[in-house]
N, C-alpha and C positions, 0 to 999 in steps of 0.2 A: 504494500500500500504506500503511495505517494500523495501528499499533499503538498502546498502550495499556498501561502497566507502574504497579502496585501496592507500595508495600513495605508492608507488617505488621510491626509492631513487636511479641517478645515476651519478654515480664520484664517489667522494671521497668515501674507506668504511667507515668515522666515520656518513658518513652521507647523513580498521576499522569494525565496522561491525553495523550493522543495526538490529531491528529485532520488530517486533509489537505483540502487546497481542494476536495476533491467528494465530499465524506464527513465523518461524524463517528466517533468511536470515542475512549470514554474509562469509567475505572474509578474505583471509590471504595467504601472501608470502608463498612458502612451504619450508619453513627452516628445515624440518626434514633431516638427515643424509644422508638418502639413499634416498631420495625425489629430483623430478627434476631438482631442483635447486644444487643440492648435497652438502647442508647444508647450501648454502649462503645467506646472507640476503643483500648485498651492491651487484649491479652493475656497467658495465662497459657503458657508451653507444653503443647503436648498438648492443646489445647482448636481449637474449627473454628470459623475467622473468615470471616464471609458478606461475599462483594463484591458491588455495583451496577455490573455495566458497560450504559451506555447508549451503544447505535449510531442514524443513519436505518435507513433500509429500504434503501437503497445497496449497504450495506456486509456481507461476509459473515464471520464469524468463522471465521480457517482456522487458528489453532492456536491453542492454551492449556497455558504451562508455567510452572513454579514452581521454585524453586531449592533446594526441600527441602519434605515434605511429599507431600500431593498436592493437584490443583485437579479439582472437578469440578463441571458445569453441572448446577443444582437447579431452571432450570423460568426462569418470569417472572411479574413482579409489578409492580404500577401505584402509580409514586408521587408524590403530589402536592408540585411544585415552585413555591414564590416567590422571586422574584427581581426584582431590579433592572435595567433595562434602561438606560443609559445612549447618546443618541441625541446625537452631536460636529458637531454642524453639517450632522445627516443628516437622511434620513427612513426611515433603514434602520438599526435594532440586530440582536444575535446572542444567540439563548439559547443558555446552557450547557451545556443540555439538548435534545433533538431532543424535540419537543411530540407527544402520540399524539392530539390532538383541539386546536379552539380553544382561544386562551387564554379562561380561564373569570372574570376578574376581571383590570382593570386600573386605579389610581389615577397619577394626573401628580401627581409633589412640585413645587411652582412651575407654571414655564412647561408649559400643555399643546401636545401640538403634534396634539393629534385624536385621532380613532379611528384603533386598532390591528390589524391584518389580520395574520395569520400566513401566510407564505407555503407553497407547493408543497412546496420540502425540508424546512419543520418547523423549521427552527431562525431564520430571516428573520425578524423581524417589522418591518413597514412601517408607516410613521404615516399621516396625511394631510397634514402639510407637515413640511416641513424645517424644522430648526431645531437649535438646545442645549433637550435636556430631558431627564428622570429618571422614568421609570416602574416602577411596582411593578405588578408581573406574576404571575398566578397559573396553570398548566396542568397538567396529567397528561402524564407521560412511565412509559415502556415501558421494563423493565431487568430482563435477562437476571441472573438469579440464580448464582453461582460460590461453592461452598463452598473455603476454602484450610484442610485438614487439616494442621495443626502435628506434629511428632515431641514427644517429652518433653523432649528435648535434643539440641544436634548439637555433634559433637563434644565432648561430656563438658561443654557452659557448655546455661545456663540461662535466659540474656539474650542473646537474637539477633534479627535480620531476615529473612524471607523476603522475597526479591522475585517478583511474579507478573508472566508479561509473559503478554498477553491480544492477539494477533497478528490483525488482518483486512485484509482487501480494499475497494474499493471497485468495484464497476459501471460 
């Protein structure tokens, strides 16, 4: 079993992700730019903050709660991920994100250590040798849409936290 837990902060703007050995399952704000939220990461209350939870294909979502408000699943949508792969004297890294297709772009900062093969579960990516090296990685992942509907206030304050916890399985 994997789960997946969220806080949202809302008030003031000054102020997680889960995942098991055979499966992934993890959440997050969508602070991207063009992304529902339209880059924000601080709410207002009474306003509906969009989360990214990405899983494999493994993995089933068996429940979704929230500790005030409501949470509900809005659909999926395809977002392009860069990142850094960091490879410790291997020939095997981890993306953050479970991959929906090949990586589509990959640069070696320094030491290259080959071409990059994305394995079967989507989140493996394997070099052609072993080594210490740094790559910058580009792919499309797959992420279940969750609306979290804020109240105006709880308990009579104006500046609070929802936590969502986002509950699945793995296959």
């Amino acid at each position: 079993m994997a789960n997946a837990t969220i806080r949202v902060q809302f008030g003031n703007p000054d102020g997680s992700n889960g995942s098991d050995a055979s499966g992934h399952l993890s959440a997050e704000v969508d602070t991207r730019p063009s992304g529902m939220n339209g880059g924000r990461s601080s709410f207002s209350p009474g306003e509906t903050v969009y989360i990214l939870v990405y899983k494999t294909d493994n993995v089933s979502i068996t429940d979704t709660i929230c500790s005030a408000g409501s949470l509900s699943a809005q659909g999926t949508t395809v977002v392009t991920v860069s990142e850094e792969l960091m490879f410790e004297d291997a020939d095997t890294a981890t993306l953050g994100k479970p991959a929906r297709s090949n990586l589509s772009q990959s640069v070696w900062y320094g030491r290259s250590l080959g071409a990059l093969t994305l394995q079967s579960d989507k989140v493996t990516v394997k070099a052609s040798s072993k080594g210490v090296g740094v790559a910058k990685v580009s792919y499309d992942a797959l992420a279940l849409v969750y609306a979290l509907s804020s109240p105006a206030t709880l308990n009579g304050e104006t500046d609070f936290s929802i936590l969502a916890l986002i509950k699945g399985s793995a296959s």
